[in-house]
N, C-alpha and C positions, 0 to 999 in steps of 0.2 A: 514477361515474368509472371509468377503467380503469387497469386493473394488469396487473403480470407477475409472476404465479403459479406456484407447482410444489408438487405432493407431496411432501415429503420423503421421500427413500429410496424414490419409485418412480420408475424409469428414464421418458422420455420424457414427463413430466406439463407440462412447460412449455407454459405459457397465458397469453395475455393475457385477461384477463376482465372485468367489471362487476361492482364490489364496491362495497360504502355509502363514500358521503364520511365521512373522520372527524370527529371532533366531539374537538374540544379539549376539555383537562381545564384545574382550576384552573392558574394560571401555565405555560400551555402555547401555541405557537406553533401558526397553521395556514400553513399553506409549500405557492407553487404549486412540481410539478415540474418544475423547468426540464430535467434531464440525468441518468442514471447510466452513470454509468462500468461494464465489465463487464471481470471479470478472473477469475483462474483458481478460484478460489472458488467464485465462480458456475454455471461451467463445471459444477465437481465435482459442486455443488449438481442441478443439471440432469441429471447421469446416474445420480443415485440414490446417491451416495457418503455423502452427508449433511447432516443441516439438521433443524432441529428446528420444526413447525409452534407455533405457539401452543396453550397449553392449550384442549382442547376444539375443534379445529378442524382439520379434513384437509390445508387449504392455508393456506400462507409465503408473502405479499409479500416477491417476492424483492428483491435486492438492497444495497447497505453503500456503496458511492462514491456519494453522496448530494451535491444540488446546487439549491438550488430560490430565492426571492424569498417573502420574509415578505408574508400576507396578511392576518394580523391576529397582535396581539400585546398583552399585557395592559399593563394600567399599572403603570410600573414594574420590566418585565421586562429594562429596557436596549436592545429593540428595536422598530425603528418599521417601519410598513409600506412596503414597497418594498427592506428591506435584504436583501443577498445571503446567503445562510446556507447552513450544511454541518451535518449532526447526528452526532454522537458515536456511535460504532457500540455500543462497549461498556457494560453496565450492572453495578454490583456486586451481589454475591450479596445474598441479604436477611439473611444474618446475616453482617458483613461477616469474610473473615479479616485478619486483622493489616492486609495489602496494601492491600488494599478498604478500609481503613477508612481509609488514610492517603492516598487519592485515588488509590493507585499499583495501578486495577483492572485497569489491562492485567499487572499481575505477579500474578493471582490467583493463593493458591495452592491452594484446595479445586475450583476449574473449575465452583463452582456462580453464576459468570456468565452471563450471557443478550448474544445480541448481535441489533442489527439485520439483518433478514434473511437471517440464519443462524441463530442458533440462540434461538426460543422468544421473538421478538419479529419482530413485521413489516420489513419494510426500507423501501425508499425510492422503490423501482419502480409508483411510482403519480403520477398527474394533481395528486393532495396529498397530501401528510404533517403529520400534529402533531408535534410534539415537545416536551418542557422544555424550559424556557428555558435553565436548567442545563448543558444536552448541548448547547446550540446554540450556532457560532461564526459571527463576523460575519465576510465577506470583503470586502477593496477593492474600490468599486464598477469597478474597472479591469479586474477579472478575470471580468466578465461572459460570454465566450468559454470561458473557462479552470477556472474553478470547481470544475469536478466535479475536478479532479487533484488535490481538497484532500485526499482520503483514503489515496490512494498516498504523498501527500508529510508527511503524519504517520509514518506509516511509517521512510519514508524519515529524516526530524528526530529520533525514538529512535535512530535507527540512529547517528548521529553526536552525539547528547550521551553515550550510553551509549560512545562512542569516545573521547569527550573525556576521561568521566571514568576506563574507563580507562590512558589516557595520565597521568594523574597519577600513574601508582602509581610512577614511576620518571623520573629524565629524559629527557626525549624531545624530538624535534624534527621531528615527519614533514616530508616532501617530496613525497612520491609513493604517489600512491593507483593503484590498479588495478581497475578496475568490470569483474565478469567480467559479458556479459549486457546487453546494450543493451534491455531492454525499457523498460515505463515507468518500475518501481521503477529500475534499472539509471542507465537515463540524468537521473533525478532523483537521483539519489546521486550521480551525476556533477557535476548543476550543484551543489549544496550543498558538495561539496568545491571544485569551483573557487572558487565562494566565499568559501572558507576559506583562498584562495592556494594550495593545492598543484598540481604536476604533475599533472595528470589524464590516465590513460591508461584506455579503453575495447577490452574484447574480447569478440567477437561473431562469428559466422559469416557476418551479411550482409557479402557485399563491393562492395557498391552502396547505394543506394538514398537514402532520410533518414537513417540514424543514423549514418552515416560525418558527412555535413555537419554534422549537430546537434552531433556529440565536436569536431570542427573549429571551428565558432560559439563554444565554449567555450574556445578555445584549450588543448582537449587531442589527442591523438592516440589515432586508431583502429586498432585492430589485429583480424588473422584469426591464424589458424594455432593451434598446438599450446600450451596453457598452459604448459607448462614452458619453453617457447622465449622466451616474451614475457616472463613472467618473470623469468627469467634475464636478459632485458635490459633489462628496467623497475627493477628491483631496488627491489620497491614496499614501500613500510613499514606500510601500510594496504590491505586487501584487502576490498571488499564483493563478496560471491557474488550474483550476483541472474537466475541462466541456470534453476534447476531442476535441471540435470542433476548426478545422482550421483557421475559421474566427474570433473566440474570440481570440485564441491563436494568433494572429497577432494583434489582434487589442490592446491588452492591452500592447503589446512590449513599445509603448510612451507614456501610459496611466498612468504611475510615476510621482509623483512632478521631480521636479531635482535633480539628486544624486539619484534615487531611485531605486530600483529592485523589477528585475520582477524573479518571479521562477517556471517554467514551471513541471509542473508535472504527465500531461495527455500524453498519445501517443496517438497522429491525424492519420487516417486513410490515408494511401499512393493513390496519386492521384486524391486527392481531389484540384481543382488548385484553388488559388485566390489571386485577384486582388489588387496588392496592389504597394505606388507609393517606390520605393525600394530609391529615394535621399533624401525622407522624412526622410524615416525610418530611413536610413544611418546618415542621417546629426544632427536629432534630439536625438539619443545616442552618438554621439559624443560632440554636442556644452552642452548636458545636463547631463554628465557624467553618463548615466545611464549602471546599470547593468541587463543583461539577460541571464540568467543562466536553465541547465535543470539538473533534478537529476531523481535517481529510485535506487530501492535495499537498501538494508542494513548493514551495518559492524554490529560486536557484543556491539560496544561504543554507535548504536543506537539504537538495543535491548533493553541495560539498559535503556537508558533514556525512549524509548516508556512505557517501564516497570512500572516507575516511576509516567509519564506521567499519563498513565490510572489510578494507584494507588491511586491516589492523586483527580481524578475526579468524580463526582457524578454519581455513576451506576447506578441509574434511570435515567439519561441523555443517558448514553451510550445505555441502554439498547433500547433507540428509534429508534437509528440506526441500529436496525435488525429486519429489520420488514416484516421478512416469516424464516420459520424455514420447512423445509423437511426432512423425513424421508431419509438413504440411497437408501433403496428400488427403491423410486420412485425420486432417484438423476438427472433423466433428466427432473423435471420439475423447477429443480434449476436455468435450463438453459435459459428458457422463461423468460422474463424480463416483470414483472407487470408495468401497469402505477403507485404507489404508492411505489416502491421498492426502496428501498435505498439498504442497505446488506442482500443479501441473503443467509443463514446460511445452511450447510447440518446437520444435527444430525447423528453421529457415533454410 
């Protein structure tokens, strides 16, 4: 079968190649690939940033936004053949710490985790994958089109239980959330708030294109201009960051009514410096009890919910969030980033 391969930590290694079909283990799925999703990860993965091959072996099946149709499945396992399935990126350490041991291996805290194609296990980027039954989540057969968006919108589902809860620590009553960042993470934070009934307000730099319509679809409102401007007139009580950039990601830290959180979602690029007055910042989370929080990855408890989440969403909505679809073949032009791209999709 083929796959899309890379050295880790050598620049330019990306390859599609012919590697052995797996071979399922005891209580293990075989899954055709139907789709991976490719996001910044990836990207990083492919210039040498980082990635851990498997032991004993030069090249990482690359890949984690995993998306594929059960091919065989053991007795017992809970799946039959033909069901749509997504695989659990993360695995706990072999000697669990506290975290890991309590299912909560996305909060590892020794980082001797292993994840699907990134670090020291294969990914998803191939014709088929096995997987545990375990790690594997079922998707409504509705979401045939849509599937691969399961792993961004885990994500995204931490991102608002870890908001819920917390919002308990005091009374509260949001109204207004503020998504800086219309990417995919960005405008799936968006629909899961709407969901939630709040005001949804989206701010982004395109001032055209899909994701003006998409924040619209949702009966939220799109915004350009200057985060402090919007801001100031959003008066959002919830803030998720999902742009990357250093200088949003700071600026929205006090950009919360009082009481209010912020939840960081993007990883900013290292050594990028800016300027910022640090007694402001200090004194204005403290006299105004705000919360600023960062999350990434997913347990199996957000699996379900992303699950559910998509289930329940209108997949002509979703489906505008993938807007390039490439063959394997030609998987390195997945990697060139269009001006119009939101999610770009491989095809298995």
């Amino acid at each position: 079968m083929l796959a899309l391969t890379v050295k880790p930590r050598t620049p330019d290694s990306l390859a599609v190649l012919e590697v052995p079909d797996p071979e399922p283990g005891p209580g293990e799925l075989l899954v055709d690939g139907i789709a991976l999703g490719v996001c910044g990860t990836d990207v990083e993965i492919s210039l040498g940033d980082y990635g851990t091959a498997p032991e004993g072996r030069e090249r990482l099946v690359l890949g984690h936004e995993s998306f594929g149709r059960v091919r065989t499945a053991p007795e017992g396992s809970g799946f039959s053949v033909g069901d749509l399935v997504v695989g659990v990126v993360r695995r706990p350490d072999p000697e669990p710490c506290p975290a890991c041991a309590q299912g909560e291996f996305d909060m590892c805290r020794n980082n001797r985790y292993t994840e699907r194609g990134i670090e020291g296990r294969d990914g998803f980027g191939s014709q088929m994958w096995s997987i545990e039954a375990d790690y594997a989540v079922a998707l409504d057969p509705a979401l045939s089109q849509v599937g691969v968006l399961m792993e961004p919108t885990t994500v995204v589902a931490k991102a608002w239980e870890q908001i819920e809860q917390i919002n308990t620590r005091a009374w509260q009553h949001p109204e207004r959330l503020l998504v800086t960042g219309a990417g995919p993470i960005g405008l799936l934070a968006a629909l899961l708030g709407a969901a939630r009934g709040l005001q949804v307000h989206v701010l982004d730099r395109a001032a055209a294109g899909a994701k003006p319509r998409m924040v619209d679809a949702l009966g939220g409102q799109y915004h350009t201009g200057a985060i402090d401007e919007v801001a100031a007139k959003v008066k959002p009580d919830i803030i998720i960051e999902a742009t990357g950039s250093p200088e949003v990601a700071m600026s929205v830290v006090n950009a919360v009514t009082p009481a209010g959180i912020v939840c960081m979602t993007s990883v900013t690029p290292i050594g990028h410096n800016v300027e910022i007055d640090a007694g402001t910042l200090n004194r204005e989370l403290v006299l105004e009890n705000r919360v600023v929080f960062g999350t990434v990855n997913a347990n199996m408890r957000h699996y379900r919910a992303a699950a559910s989440a998509l289930a329940a969403a209108d997949t002509s909505w979703l489906e505008q969030l993938i807007t390039r679809r490439v063959p394997l073949a030609k998987a390195e032009e997945a990697f060139e980033r269009g001006a119009d791209d939101i999610k770009v999709v491989i095809e298995l």
